[in-house]
C-alpha positions in Angstrom: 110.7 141.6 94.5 111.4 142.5 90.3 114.2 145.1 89.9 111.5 147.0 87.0 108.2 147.0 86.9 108.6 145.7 83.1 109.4 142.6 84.9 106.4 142.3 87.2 103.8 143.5 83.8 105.0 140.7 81.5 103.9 137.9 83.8 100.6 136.4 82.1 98.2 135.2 84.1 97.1 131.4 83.6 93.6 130.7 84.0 91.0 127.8 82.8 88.5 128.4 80.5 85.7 126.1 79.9 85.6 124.0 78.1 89.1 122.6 78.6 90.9 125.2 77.6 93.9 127.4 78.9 94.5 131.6 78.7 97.4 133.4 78.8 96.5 136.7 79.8 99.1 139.0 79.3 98.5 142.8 80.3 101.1 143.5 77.4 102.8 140.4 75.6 105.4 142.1 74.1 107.4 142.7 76.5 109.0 139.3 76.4 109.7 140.1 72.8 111.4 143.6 73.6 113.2 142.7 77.0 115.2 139.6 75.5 115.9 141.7 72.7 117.4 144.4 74.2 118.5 142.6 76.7 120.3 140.3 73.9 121.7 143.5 72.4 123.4 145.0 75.5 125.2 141.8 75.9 126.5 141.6 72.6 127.3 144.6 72.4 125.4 145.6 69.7 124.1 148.6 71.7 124.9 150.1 75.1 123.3 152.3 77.7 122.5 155.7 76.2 122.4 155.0 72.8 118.8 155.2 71.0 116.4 152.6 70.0 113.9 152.7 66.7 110.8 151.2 65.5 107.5 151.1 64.3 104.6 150.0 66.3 100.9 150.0 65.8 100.8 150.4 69.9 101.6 147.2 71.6 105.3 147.0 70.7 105.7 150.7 71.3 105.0 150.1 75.4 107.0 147.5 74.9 110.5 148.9 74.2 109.7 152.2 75.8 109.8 150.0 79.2 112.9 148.0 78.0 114.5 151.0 77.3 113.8 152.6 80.3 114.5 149.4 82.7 118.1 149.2 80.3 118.9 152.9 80.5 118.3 153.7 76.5 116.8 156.3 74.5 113.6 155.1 72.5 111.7 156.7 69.5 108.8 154.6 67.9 107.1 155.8 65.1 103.3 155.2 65.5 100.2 154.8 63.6 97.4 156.6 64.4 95.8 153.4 66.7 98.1 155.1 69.3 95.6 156.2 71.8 95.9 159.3 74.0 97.0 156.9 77.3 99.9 155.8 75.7 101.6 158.4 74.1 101.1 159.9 78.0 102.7 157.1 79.0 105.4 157.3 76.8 106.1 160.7 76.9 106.5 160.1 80.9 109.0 157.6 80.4 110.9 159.8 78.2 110.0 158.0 75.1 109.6 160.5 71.7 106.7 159.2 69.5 105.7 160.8 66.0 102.8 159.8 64.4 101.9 159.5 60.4 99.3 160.9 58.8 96.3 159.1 59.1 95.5 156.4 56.6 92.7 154.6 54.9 94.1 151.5 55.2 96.9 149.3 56.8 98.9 148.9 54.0 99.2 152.7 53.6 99.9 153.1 57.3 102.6 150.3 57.3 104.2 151.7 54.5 104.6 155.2 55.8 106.2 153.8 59.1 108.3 152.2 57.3 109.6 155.2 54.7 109.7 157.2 58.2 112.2 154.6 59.6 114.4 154.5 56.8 114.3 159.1 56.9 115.7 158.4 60.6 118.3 156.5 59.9 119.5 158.6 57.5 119.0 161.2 59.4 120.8 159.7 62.6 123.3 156.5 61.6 123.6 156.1 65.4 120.3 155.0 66.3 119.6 151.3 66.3 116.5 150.1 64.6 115.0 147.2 66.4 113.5 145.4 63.4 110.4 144.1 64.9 109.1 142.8 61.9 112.6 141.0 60.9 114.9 140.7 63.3 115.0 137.1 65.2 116.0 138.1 68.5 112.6 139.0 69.0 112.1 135.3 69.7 114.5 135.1 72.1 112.3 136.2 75.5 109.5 134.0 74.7 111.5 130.8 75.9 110.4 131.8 79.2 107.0 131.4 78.3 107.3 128.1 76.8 109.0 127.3 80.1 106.1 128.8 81.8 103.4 126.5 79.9 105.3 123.6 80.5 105.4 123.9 84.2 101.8 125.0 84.5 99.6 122.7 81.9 99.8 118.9 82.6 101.9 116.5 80.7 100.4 115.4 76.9 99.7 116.8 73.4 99.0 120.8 73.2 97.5 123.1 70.9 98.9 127.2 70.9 96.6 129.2 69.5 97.0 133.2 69.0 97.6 135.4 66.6 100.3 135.5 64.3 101.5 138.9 64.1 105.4 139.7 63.7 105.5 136.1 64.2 107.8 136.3 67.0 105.1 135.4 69.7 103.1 132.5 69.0 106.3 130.7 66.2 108.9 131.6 69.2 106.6 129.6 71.8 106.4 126.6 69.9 109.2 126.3 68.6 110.5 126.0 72.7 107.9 123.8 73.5 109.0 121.4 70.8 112.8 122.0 71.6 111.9 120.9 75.0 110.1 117.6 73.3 106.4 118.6 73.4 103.9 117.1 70.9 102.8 120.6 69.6 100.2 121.8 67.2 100.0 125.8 66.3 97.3 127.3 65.1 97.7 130.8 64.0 95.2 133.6 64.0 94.9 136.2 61.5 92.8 139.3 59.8 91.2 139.4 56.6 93.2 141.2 54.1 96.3 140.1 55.7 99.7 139.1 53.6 101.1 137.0 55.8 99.6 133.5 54.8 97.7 134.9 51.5 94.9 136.7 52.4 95.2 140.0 50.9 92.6 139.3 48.5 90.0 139.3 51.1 89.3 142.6 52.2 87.6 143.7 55.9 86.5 147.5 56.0 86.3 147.2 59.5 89.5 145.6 60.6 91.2 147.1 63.4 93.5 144.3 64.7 96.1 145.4 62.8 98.9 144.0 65.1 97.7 140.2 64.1 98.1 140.6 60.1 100.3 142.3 58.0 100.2 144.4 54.6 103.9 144.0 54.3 105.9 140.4 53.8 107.1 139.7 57.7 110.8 138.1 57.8 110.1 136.9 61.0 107.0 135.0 60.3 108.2 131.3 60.2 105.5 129.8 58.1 106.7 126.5 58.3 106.3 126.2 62.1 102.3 126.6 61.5 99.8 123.4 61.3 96.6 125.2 61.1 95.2 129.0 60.1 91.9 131.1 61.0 91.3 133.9 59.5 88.5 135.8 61.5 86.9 139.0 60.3 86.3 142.0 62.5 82.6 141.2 63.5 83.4 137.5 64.4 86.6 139.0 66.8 84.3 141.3 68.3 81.6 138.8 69.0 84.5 136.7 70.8 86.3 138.9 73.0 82.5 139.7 74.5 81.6 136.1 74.9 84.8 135.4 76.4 84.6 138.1 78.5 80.8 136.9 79.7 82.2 133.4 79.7 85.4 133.5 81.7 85.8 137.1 82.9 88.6 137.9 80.7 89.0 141.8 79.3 91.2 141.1 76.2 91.7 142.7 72.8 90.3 141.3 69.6 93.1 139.0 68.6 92.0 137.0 71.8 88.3 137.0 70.8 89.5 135.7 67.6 91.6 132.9 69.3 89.2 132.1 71.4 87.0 131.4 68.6 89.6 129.1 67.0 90.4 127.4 70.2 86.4 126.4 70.5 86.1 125.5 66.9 89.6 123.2 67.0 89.0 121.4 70.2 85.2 120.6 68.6 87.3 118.9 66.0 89.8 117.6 68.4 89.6 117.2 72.1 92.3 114.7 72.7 94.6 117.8 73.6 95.1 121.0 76.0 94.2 124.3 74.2 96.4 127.3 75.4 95.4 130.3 73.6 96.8 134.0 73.9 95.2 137.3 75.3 98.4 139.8 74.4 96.8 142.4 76.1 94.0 144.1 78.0 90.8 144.6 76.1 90.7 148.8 76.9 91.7 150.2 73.7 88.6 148.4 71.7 86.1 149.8 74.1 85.0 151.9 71.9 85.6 150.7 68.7 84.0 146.9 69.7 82.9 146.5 73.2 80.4 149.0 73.2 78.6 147.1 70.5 78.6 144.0 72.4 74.5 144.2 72.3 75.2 143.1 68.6 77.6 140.5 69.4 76.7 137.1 67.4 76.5 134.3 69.5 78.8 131.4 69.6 76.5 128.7 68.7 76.0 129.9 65.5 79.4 130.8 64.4 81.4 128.0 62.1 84.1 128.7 60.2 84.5 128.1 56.3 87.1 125.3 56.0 89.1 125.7 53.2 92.1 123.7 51.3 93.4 127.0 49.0 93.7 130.0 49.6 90.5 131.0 46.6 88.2 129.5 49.2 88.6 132.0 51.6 85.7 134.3 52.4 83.9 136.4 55.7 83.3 136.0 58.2 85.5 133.6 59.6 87.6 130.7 56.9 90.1 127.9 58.7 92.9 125.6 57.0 95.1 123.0 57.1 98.7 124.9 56.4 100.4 124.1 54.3 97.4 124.8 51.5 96.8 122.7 48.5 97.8 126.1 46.5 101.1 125.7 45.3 101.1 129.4 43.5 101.5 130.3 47.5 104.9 132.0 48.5 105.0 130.7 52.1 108.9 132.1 52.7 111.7 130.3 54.2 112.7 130.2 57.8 114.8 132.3 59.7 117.3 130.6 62.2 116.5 131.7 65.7 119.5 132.5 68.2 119.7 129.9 70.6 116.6 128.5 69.8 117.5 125.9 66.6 
């Protein structure tokens, strides 16, 4: 029996998808992220039960800490973007988390940014709060160990591939880096928007990008880019077009990040199929039922969908572009790495 439902929730469910691959379907991923961290924080001492908790979130994260906080006995405050739908901030406001919202924003890079200058008028505002640093602070890697140990039990002995996308880079750099700890031959391929900083894509511009939570208009400290072997970027038609055909595939209601890893598991496997493919659903495909599953009449199929391989980051172009990382572009800052608390 779990002591928190935050506990039963992060579980992912492990399932085979044809052909040869493995999903982790999470319902929310995050939680591993924002349970070790504020579980990590409690037993340093860093923060104790009562005190308030801080940070951004485009939605995901938000859920996130609001359970840790309530399953820890804190006070949470996230400052949203407008993706926060009306079922979450219910949510949160049930579990006695306070969200404000900025204004609404034509871009990510605009929306980032004002979560940001909102964070820093808080804790001016209140020196006692305790910003979690989603974006920066290492101990977000810190839960994922159980997922590595989790993959190692459940897929058979030899070579892997973890693909998923890259985000805060806490998720899919935290999981491999465990695996490998533990002595696993381990590729990762990392999944990204268009227009996205992270690896150099901010150049190439998608309109109708709405995975936010797998890119980044702002430099990520947590993003170790040295940990990555391989890089998709997929554009917001391509993402779509996955999540439905791995939803008619394999039964799987995901968001767009997996559509977009699913895509980049076919594609690296085709190139590749001495290995196991475990890619990552974060979470539940609901919030894009408007916005991408309704339109899955003009969802492209798979067969005709190859990505662009590329060796610089010039080459780079929609609707979907793959490379080899680290780039033959040395005018690329790819940043340095962060050292990981228990983990290296």
């Amino acid at each position: 029996m779990h002591e928190h439902i935050a506990e039963a929730v992060k579980e992912p469910d492990v399932v085979a998808v044809p052909p040869g691959a493995v999903c982790l379907r999470f319902e929310t991923m995050k939680l591993y992220s924002a349970l070790g961290a504020v579980r990590h924080l409690l037993e340093t001492g860093q923060v104790e039960p009562g005190d308030t908790l801080v940070d951004s979130s485009s939605g995901i994260y938000a859920h996130a800490l609001a359970l840790a906080c309530h399953r820890y006995g804190l006070n949470c405050h996230v400052v949203g973007s407008t993706t926060v739908d009306r079922t979450l901030r219910v949510q949160l406001e049930i579990l006695g988390a306070t969200l404000e919202q900025v204004r609404p924003s034509k871009n990510l890079r605009l929306d980032q940014n004002l979560r940001v200058e909102r964070i820093g008028e808080l804790l001016r505002e209140n020196p006692g709060y305790h910003w979690m640093r989603q974006y920066h602070d290492s101990i977000h890697y810190l839960g994922y160990r159980d997922v590595a140990d989790l993959i190692g039990k459940e897929v058979p002995d030899g070579p892997l591939s973890i693909v998923g996308g890259v985000g805060t880079g806490a998720s899919t750099g935290a999981i491999a880096t465990y695996l490998r700890e533990a002595g696993r031959e381990v590729t990762l391929v990392g999944v990204q928007p268009f227009g996205s900083v992270t690896f150099g894509a901010e150049h190439v511009l998608d309109p109708d990008m709405i995975i936010a939570g797998i890119g980044s208009s702002i430099p990520f400290r947590n993003v170790r880019h040295d940990l990555y072997d391989r890089i998709h970027w997929v554009n917001f038609d391509y993402a779509m077009s996955g999540a439905v055909e791995l939803l008619r595939a394999s039964g799987i209601f995901a968001g767009l990040s997996a559509g977009a890893a699913y895509l980049a598991t076919l594609w690296e496997r085709e190139r590749d199929d001495s290995r196991t493919y475990v890619f990552l659903a974060a979470d539940t495909g609901h919030r894009y039922v408007d916005s991408a599953y309704a339109n899955h009449p003009k969802a492209i199929g798979l067969g005709s969908m190859r990505p662009h391989e590329v060796m610089t980051r010039d080459g780079l172009r929609h609707p979907w572009s793959a490379m080899d990382w680290p780039p033959n572009d040395s005018a690329l800052v790819r940043g340095e790495p962060l050292l990981v608390p228990g983990a290296v």
